[in-house]
Rosetta silent file (secondary structure, phi, psi, omega in degrees, C-alpha in Angstrom):
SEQUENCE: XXXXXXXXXXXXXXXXXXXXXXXXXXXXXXXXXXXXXXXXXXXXXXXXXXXXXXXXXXXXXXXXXXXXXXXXXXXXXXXXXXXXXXXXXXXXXXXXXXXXXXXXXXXXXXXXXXXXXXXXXX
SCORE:     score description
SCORE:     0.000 S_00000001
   1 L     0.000  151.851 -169.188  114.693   59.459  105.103 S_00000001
   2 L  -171.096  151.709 -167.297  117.178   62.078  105.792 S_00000001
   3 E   -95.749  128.249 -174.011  119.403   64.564  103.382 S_00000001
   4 E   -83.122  -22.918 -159.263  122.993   63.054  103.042 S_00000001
   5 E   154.017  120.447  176.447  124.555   66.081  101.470 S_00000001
   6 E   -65.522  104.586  170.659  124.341   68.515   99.108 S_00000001
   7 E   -85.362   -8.663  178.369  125.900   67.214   95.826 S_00000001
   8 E  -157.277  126.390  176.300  125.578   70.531   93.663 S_00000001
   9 L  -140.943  170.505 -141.621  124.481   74.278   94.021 S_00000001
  10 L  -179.182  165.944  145.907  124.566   77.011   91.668 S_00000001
  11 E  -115.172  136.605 -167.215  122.692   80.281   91.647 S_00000001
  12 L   -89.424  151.757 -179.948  119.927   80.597   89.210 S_00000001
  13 L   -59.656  -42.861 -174.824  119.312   83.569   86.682 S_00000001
  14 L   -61.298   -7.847  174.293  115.816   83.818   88.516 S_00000001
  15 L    94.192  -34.564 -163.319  118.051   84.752   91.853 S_00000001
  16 L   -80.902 -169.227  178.738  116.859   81.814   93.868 S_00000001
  17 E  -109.633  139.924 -176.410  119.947   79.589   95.013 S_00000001
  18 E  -123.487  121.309  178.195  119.850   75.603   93.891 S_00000001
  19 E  -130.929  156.421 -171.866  120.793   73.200   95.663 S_00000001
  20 E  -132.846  131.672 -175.752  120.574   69.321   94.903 S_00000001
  21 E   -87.713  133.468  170.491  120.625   66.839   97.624 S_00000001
  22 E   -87.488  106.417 -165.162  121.588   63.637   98.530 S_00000001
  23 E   -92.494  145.828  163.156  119.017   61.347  100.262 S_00000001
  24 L   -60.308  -39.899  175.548  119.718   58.064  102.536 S_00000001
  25 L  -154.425  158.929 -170.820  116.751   56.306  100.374 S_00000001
  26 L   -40.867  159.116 -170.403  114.783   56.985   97.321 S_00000001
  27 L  -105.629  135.730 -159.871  111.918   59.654   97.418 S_00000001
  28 L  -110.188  163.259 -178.970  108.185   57.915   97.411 S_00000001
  29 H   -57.446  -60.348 -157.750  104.938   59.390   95.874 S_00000001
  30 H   -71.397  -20.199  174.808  103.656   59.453   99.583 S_00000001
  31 H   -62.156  -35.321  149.646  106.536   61.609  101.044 S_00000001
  32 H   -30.256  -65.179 -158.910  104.816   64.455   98.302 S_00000001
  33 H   -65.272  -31.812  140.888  101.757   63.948   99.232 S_00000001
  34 H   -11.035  -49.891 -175.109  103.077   64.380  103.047 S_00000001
  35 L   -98.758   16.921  154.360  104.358   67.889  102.222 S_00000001
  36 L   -51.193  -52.122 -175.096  100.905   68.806  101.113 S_00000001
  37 L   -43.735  -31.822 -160.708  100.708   69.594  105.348 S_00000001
  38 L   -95.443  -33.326 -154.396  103.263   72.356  104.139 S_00000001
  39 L   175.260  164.723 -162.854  102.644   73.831  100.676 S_00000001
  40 L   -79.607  136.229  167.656  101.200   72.925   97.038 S_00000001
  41 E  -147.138  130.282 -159.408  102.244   70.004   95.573 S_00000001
  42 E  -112.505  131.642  151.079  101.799   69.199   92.095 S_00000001
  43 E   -73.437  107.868  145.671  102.324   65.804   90.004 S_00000001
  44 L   -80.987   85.700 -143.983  103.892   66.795   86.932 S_00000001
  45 L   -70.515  -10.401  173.697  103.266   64.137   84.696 S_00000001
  46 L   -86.395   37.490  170.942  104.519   65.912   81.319 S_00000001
  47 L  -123.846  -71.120 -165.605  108.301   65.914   82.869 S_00000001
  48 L  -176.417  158.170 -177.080  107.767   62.102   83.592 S_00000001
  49 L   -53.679  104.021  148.416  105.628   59.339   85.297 S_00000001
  50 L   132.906  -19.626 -163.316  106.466   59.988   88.906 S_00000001
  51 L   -78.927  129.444 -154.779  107.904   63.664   88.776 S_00000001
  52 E  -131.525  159.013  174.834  106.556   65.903   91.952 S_00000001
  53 E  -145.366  116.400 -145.501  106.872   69.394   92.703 S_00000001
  54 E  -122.981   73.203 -123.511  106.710   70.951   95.985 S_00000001
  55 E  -130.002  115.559  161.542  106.159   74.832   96.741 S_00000001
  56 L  -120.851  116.775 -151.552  106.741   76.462  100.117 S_00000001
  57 L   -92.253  151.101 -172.907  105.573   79.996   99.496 S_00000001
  58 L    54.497   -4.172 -166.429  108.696   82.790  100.563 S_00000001
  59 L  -110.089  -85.133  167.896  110.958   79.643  101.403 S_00000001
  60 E  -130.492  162.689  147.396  111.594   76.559   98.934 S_00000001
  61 E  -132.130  153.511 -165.330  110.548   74.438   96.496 S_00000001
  62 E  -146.687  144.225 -152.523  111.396   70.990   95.833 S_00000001
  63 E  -139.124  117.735  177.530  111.714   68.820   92.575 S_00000001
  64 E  -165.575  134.077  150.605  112.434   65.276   92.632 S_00000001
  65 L   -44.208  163.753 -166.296  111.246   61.768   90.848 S_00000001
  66 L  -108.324   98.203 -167.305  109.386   59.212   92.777 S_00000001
  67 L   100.755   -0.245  164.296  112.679   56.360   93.303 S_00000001
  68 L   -87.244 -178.912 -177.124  115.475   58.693   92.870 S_00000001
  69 L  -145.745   30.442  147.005  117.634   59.399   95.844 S_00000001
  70 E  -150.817  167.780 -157.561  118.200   62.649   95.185 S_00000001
  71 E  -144.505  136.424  169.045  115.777   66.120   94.940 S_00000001
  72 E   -90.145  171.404 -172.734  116.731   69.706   93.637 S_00000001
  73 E  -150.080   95.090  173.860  115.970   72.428   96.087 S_00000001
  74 E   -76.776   91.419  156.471  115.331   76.358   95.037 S_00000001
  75 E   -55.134  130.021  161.573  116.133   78.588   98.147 S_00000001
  76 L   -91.877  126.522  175.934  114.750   82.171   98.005 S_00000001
  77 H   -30.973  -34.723  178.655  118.230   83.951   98.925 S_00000001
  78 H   -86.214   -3.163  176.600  117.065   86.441  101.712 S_00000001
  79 H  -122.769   19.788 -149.524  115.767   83.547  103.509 S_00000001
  80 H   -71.306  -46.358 -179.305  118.225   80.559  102.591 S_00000001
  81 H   -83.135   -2.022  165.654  119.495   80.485  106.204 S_00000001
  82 H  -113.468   46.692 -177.261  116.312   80.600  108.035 S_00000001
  83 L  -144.427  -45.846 -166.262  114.611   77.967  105.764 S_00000001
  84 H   -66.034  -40.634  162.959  117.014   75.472  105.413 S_00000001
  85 H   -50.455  -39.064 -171.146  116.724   73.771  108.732 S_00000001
  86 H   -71.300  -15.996 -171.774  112.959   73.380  108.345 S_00000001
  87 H   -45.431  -79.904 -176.404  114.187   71.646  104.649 S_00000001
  88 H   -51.397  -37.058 -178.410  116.049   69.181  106.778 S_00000001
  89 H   -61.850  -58.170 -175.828  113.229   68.939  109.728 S_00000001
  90 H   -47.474  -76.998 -172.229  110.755   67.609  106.632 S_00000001
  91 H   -75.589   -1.587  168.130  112.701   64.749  105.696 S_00000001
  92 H   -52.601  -84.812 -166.137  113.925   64.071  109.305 S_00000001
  93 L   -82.142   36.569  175.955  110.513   63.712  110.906 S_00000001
  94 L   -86.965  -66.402  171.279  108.679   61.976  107.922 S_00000001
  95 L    91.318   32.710  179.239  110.010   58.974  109.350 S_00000001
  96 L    48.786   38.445  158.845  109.394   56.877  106.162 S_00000001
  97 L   118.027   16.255  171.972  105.467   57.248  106.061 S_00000001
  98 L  -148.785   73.165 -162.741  104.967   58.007  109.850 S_00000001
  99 L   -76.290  126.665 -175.119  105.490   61.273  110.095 S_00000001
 100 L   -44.410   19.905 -169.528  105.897   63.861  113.111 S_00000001
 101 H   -40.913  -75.020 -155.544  103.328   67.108  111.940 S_00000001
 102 H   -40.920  -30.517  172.468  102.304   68.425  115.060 S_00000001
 103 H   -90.417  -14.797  161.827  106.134   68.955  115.622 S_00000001
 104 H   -86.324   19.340 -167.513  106.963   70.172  112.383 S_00000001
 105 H  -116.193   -5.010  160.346  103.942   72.220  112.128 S_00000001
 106 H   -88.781  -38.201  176.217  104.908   73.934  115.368 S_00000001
 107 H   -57.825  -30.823  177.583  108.517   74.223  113.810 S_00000001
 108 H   -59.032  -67.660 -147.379  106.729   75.663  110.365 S_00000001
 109 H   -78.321    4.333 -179.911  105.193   78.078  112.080 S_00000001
 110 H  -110.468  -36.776  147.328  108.041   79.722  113.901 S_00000001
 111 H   -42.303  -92.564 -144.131  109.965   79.702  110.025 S_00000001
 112 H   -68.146    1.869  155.693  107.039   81.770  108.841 S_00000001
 113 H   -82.135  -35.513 -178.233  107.206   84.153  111.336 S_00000001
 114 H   -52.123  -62.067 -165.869  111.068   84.675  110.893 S_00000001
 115 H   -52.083  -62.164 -167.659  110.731   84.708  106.814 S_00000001
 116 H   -63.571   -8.778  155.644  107.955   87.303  107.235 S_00000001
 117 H   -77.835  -46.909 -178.079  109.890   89.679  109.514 S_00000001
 118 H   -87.598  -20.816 -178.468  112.597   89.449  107.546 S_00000001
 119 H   -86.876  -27.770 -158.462  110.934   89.675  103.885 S_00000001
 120 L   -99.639  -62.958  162.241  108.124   91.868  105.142 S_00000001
 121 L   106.574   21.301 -171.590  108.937   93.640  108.105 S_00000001
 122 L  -142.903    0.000    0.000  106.013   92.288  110.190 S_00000001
């Protein structure tokens, strides 16, 4: 699975930046549960049957249905440009249910050093 393009963005009253994506094929229950390796992910079944939520603490979050074939995506602004590549690394090396961690979890971990030097100072 891999992001085709960003079909909309906006900035939100809340400050983060939104951007909504285009995927090469629909988004599955198990690519959530997948990004569990990264950050809390929640079914929210009071949206709708299928509706996922995705939390990367200082970075993104990501909102999408289970068969759509596109997902919104809330950038926090001081970090938009050192987060967005790892965005793209997630559905890159998922590989449609055979997914790469050990290399994105060495790539994760070189984001959270960046993000925290730059939100943090440490």
């Amino acid at each position: 699975m891999r992001i085709l393009r960003s079909v909309r963005h906006k900035s939100c009253a809340d400050g983060t930046r939104m951007k909504e994506f285009l995927l090469s094929d629909p988004v599955t229950e198990d690519f959530f549960l997948f990004l569990k390796n990264f950050g809390s992910v929640k079914c929210v079944a009071t949206v709708g049957d299928g509706f996922y939520t995705f939390q990367k603490e200082d970075c993104f979050s990501i909102k999408g249905l289970v068969g759509d074939t596109t997902v919104e995506v809330r950038f926090k602004p001081e970090v938009a440009d050192i987060t967005v590549d790892f965005l793209y690394a997630l559905f890159h090396f998922y590989r449609d249910g055979n997914p790469d961690i050990e290399t994105l979890k060495r790539r994760e971990a070189g984001v959270e050093q960046r993000v925290r030097e730059r939100l943090y100072g440490t």
